[in-house]
PDB file of the backbone (N, CA, C, O) and the ligand in Angstrom, with CONECT records:
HET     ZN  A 101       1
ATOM      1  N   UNK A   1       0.837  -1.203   0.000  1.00  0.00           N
ATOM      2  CA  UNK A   1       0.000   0.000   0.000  1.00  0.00           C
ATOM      3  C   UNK A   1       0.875   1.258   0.000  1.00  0.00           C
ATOM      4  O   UNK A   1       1.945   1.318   0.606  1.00  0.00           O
ATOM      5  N   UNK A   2       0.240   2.469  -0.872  1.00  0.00           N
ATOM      6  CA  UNK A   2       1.399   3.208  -0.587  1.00  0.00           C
ATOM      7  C   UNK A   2       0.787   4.409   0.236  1.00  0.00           C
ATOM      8  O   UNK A   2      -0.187   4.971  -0.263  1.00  0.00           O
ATOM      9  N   UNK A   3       1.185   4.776   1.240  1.00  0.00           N
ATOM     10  CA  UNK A   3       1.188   6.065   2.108  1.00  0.00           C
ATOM     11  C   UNK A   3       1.107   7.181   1.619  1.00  0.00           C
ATOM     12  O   UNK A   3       2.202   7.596   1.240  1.00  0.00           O
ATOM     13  N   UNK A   4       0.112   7.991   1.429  1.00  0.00           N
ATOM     14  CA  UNK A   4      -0.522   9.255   1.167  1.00  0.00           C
ATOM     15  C   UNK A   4      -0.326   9.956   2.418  1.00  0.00           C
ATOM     16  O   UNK A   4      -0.539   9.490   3.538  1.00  0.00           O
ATOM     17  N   UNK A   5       0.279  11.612   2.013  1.00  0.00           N
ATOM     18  CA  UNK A   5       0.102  12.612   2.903  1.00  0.00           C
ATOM     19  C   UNK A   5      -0.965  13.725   2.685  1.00  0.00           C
ATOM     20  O   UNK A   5      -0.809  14.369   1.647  1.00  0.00           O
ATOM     21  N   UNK A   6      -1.816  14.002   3.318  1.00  0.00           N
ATOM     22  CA  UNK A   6      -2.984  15.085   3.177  1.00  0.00           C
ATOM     23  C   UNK A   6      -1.926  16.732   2.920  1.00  0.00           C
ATOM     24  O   UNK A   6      -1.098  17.182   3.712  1.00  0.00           O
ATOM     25  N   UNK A   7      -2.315  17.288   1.644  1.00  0.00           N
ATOM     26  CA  UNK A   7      -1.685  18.570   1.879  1.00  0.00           C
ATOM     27  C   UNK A   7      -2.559  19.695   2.712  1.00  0.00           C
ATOM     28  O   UNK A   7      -2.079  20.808   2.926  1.00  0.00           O
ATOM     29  N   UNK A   8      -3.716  19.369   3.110  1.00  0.00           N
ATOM     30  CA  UNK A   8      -3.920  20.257   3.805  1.00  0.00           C
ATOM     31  C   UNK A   8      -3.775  19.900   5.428  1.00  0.00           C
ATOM     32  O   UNK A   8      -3.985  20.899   6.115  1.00  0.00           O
ATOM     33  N   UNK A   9      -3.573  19.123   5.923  1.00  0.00           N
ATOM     34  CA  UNK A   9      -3.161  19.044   7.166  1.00  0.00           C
ATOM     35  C   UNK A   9      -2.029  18.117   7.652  1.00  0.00           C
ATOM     36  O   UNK A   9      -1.659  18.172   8.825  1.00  0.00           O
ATOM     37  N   UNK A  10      -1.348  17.075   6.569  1.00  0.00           N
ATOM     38  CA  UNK A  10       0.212  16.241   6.935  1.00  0.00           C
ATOM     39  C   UNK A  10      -0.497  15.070   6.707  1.00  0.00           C
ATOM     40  O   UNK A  10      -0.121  14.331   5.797  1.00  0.00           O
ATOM     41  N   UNK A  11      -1.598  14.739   7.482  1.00  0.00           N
ATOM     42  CA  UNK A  11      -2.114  13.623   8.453  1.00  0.00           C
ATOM     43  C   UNK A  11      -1.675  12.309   7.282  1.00  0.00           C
ATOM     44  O   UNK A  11      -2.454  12.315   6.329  1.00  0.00           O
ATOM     45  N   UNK A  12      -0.707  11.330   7.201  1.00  0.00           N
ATOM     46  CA  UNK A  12      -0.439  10.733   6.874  1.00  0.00           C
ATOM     47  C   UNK A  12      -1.061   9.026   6.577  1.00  0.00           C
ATOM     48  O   UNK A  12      -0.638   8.199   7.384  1.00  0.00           O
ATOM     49  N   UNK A  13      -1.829   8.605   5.698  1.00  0.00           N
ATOM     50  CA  UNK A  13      -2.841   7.380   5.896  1.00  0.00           C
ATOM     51  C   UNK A  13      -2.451   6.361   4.449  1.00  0.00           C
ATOM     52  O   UNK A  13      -1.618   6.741   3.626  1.00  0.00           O
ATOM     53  N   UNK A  14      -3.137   5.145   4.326  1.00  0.00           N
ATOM     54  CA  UNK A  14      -2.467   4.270   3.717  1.00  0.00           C
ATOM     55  C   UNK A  14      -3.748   3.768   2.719  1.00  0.00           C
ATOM     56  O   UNK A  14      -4.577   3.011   3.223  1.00  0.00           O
ATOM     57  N   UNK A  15      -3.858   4.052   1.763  1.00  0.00           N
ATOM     58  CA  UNK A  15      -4.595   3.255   0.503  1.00  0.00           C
ATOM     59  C   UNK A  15      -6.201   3.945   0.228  1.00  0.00           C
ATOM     60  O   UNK A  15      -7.201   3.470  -0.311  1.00  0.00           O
ATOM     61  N   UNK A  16      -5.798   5.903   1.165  1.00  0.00           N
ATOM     62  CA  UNK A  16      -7.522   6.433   1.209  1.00  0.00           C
ATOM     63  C   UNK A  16      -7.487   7.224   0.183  1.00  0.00           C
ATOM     64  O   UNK A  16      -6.441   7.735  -0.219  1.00  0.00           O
ATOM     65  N   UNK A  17      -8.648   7.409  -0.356  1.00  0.00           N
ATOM     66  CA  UNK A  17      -9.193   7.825  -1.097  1.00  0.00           C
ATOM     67  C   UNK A  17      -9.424   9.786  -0.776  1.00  0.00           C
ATOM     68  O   UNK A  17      -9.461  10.606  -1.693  1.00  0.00           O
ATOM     69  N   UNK A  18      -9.547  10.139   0.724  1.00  0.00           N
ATOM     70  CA  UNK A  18      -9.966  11.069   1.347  1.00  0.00           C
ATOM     71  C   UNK A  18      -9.031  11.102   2.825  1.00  0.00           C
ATOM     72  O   UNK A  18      -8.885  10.011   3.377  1.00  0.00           O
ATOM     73  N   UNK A  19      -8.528  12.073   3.341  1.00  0.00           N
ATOM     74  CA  UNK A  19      -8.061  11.678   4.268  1.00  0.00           C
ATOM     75  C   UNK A  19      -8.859  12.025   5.422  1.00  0.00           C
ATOM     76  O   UNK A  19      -9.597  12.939   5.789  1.00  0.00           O
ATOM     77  N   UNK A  20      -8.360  10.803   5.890  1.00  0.00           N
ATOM     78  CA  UNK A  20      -9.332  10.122   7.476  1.00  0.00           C
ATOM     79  C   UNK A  20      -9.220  11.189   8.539  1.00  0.00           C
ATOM     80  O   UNK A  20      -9.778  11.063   9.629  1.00  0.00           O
ATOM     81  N   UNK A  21      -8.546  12.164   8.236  1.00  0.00           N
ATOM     82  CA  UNK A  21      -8.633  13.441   9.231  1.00  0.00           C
ATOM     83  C   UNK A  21      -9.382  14.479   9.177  1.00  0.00           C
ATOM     84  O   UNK A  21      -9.885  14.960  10.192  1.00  0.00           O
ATOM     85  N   UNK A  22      -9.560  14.971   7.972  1.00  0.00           N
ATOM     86  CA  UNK A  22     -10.421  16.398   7.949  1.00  0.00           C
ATOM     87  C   UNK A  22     -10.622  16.223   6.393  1.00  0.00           C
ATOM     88  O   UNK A  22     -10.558  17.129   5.562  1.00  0.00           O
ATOM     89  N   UNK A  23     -10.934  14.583   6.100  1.00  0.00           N
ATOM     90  CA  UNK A  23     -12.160  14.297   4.610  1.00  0.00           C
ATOM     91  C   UNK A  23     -11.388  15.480   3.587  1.00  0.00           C
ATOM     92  O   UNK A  23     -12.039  15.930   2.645  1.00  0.00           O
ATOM     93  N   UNK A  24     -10.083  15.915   3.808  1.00  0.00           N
ATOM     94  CA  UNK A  24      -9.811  16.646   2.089  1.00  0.00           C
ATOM     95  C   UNK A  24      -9.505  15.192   1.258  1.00  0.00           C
ATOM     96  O   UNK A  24      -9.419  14.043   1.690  1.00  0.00           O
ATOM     97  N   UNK A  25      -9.350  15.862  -0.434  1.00  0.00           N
ATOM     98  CA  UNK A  25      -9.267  14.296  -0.942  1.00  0.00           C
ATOM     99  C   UNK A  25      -7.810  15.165  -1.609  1.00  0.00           C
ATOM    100  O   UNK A  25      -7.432  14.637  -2.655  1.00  0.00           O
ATOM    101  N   UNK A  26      -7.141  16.124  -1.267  1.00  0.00           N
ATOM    102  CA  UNK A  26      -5.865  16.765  -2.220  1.00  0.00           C
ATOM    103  C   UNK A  26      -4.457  15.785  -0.658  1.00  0.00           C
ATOM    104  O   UNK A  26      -3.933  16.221   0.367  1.00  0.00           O
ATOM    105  N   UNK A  27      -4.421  14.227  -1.465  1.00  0.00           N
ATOM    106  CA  UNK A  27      -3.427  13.436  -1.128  1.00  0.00           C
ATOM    107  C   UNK A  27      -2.274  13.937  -2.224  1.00  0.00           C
ATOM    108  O   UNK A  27      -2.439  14.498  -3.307  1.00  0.00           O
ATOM    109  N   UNK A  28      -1.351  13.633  -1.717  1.00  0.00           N
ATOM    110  CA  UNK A  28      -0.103  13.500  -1.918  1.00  0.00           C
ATOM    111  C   UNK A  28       1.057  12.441  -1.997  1.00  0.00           C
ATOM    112  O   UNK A  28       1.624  12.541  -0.908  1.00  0.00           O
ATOM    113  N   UNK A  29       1.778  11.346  -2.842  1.00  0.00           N
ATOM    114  CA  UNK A  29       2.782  10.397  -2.430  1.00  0.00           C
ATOM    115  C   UNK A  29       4.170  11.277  -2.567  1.00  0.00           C
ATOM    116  O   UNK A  29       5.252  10.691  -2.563  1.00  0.00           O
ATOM    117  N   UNK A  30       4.114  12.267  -2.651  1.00  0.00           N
ATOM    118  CA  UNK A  30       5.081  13.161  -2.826  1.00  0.00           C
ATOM    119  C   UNK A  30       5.709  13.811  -1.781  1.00  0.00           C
ATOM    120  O   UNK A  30       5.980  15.000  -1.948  1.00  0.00           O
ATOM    121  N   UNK A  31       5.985  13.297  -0.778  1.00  0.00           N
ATOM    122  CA  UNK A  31       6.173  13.350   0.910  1.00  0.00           C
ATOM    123  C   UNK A  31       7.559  13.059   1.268  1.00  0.00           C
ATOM    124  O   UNK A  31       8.296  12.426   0.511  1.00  0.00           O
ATOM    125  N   UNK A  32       7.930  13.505   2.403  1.00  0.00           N
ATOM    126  CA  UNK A  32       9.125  12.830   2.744  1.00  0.00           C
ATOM    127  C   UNK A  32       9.125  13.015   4.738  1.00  0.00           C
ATOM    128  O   UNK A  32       8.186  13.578   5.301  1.00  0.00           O
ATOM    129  N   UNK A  33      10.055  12.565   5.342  1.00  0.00           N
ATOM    130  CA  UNK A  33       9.530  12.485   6.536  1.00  0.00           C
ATOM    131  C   UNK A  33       8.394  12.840   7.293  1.00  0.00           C
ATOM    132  O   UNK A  33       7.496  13.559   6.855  1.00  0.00           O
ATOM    133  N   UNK A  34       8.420  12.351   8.410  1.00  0.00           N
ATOM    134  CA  UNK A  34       7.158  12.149   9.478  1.00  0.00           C
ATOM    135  C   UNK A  34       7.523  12.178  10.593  1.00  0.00           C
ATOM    136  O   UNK A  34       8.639  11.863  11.004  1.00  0.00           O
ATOM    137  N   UNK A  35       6.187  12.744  11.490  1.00  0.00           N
ATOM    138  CA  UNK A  35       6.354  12.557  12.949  1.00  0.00           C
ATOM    139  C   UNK A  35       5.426  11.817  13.115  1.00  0.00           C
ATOM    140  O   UNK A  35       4.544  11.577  12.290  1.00  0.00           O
ATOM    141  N   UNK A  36       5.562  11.245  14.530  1.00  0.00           N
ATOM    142  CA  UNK A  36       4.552  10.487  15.180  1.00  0.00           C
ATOM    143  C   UNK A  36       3.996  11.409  16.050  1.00  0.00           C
ATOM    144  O   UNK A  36       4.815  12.139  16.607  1.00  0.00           O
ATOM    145  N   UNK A  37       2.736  11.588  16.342  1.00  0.00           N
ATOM    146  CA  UNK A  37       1.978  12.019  16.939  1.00  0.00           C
ATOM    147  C   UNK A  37       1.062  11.226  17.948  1.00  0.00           C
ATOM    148  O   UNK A  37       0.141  10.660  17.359  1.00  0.00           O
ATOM    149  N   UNK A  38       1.076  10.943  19.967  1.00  0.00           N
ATOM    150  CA  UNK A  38       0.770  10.115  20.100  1.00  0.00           C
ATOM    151  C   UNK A  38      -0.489  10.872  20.657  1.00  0.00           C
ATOM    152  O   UNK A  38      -1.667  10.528  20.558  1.00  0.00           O
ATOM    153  N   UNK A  39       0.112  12.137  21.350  1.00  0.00           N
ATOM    154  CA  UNK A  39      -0.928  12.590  22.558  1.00  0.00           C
ATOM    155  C   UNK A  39      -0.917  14.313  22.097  1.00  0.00           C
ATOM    156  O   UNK A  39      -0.005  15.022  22.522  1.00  0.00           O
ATOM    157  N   UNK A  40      -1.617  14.689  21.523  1.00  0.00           N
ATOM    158  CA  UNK A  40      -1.914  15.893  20.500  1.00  0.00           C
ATOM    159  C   UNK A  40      -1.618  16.987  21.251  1.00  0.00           C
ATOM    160  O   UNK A  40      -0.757  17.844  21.053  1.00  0.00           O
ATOM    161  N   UNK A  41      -2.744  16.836  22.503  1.00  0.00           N
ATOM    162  CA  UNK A  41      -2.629  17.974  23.517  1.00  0.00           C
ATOM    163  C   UNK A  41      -1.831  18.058  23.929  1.00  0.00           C
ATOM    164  O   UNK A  41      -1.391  19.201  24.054  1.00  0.00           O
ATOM    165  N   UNK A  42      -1.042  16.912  24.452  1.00  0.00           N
ATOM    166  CA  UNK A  42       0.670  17.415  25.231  1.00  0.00           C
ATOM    167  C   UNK A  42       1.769  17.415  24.345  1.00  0.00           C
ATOM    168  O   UNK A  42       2.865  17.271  24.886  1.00  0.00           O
ATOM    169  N   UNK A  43       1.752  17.531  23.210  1.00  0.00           N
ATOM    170  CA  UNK A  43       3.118  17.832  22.488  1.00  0.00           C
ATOM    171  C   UNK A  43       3.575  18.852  21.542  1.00  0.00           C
ATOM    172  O   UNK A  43       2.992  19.062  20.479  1.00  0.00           O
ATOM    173  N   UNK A  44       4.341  19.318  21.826  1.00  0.00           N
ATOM    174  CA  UNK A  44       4.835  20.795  20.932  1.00  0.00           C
ATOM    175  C   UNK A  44       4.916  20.381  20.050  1.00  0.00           C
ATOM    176  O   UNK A  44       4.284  21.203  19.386  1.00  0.00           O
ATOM    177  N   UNK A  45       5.378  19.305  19.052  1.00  0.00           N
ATOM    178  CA  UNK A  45       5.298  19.290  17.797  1.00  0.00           C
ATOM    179  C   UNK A  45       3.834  19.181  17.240  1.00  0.00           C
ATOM    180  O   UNK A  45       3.497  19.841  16.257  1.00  0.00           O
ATOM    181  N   UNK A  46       3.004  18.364  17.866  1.00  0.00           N
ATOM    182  CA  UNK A  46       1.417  18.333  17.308  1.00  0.00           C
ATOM    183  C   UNK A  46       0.924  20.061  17.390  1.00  0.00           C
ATOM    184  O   UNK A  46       0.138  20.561  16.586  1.00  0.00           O
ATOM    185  N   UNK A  47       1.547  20.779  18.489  1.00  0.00           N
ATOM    186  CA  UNK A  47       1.064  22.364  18.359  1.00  0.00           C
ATOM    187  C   UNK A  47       1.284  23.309  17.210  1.00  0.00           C
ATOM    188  O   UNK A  47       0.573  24.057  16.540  1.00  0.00           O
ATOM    189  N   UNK A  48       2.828  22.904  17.261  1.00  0.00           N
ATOM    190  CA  UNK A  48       3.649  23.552  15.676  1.00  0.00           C
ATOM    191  C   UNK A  48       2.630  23.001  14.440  1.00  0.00           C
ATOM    192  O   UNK A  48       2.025  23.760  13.683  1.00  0.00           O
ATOM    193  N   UNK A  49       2.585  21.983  14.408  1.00  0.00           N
ATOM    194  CA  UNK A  49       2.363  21.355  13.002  1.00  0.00           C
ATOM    195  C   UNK A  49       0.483  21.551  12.885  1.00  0.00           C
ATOM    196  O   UNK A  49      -0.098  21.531  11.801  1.00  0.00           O
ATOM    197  N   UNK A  50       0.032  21.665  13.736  1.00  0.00           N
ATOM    198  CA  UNK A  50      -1.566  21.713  13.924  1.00  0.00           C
ATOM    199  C   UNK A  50      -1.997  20.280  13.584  1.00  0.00           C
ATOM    200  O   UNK A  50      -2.752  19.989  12.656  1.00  0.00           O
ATOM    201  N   UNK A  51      -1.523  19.557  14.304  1.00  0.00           N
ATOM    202  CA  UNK A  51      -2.203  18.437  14.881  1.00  0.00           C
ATOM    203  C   UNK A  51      -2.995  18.407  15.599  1.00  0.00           C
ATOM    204  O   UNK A  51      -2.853  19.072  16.625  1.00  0.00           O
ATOM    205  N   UNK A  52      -4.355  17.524  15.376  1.00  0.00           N
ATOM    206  CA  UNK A  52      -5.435  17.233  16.340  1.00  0.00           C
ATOM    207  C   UNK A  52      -5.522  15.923  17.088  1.00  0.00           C
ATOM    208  O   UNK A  52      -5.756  15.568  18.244  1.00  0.00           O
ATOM    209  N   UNK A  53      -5.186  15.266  15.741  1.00  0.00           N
ATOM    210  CA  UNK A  53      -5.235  13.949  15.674  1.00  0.00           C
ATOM    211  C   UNK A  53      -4.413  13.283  16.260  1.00  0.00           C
ATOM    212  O   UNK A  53      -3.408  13.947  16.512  1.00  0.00           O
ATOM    213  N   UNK A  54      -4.346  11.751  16.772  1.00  0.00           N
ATOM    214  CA  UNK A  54      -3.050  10.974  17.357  1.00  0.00           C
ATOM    215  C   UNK A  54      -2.725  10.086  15.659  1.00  0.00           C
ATOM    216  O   UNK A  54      -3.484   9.228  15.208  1.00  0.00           O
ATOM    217  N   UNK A  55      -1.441  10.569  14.965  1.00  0.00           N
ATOM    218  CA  UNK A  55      -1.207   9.448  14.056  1.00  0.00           C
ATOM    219  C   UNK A  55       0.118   9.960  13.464  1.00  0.00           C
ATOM    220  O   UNK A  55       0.799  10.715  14.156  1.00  0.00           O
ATOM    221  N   UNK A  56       0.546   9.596  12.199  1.00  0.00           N
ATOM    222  CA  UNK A  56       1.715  10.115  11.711  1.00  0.00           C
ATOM    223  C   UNK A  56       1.135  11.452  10.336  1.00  0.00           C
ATOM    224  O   UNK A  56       0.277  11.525   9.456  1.00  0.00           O
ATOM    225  N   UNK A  57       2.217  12.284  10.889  1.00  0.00           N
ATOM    226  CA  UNK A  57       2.244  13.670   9.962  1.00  0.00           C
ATOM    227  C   UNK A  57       3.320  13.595   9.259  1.00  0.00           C
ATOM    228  O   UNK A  57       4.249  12.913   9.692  1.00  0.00           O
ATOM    229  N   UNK A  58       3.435  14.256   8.062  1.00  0.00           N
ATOM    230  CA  UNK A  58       4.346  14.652   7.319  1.00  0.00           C
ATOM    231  C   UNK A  58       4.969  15.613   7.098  1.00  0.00           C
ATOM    232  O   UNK A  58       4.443  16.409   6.320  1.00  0.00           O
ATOM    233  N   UNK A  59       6.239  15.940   7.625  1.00  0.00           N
ATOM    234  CA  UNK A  59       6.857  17.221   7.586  1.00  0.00           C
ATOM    235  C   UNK A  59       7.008  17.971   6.487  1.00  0.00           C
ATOM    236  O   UNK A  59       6.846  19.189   6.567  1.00  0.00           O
ATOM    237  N   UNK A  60       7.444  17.172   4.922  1.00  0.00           N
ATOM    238  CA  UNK A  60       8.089  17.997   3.657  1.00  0.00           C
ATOM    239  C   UNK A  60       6.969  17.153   2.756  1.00  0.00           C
ATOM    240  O   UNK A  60       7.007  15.951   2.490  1.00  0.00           O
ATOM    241  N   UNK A  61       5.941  18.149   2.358  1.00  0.00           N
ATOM    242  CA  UNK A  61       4.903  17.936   1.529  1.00  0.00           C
ATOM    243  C   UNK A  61       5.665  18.452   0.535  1.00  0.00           C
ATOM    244  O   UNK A  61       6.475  19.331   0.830  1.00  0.00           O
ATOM    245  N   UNK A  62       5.531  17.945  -0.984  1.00  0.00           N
ATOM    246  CA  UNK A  62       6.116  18.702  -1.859  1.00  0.00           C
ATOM    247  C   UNK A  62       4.556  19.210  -3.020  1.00  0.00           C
ATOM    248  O   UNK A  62       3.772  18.371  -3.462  1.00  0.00           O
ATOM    249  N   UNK A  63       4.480  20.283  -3.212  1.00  0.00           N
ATOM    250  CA  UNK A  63       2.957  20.862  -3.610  1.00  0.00           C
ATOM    251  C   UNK A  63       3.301  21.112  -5.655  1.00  0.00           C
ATOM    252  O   UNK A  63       2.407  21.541  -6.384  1.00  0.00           O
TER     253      UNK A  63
HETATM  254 ZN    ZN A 101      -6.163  16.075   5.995  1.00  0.00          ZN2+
END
């Protein structure tokens, strides 16, 4: 399966059509690293990046 990154929010998911975070359908395989995101509210990187969600984000979307 190949791993799609959402360009409008990172949220990183595997074989969707729409991403499972905030339903945009503008995916991306054009990505390159990720964070893990476990606990949204307590972590500065989920703050930086506007994470809501607990999952993996993508740092370098290429648009
Ligand atoms: Zn999204």
């Amino acid at each position: 399966m190949v791993e799609k990154a959402c360009k409008a929010c990172r949220f990183v998911s595997e074989g969707s059509e729409k991403c499972p975070n905030c339903s945009s359908d503008q995916l991306t395989e054009k990505w390159s690293n990720y964070v893990y995101v476990e606990d949204p509210a307590n972590s500065e990187i989920a703050k930086n990046i506007g994470a809501k969600a607990p999952g993996k984000y993508a740092l370098n979307i290429k648009s």
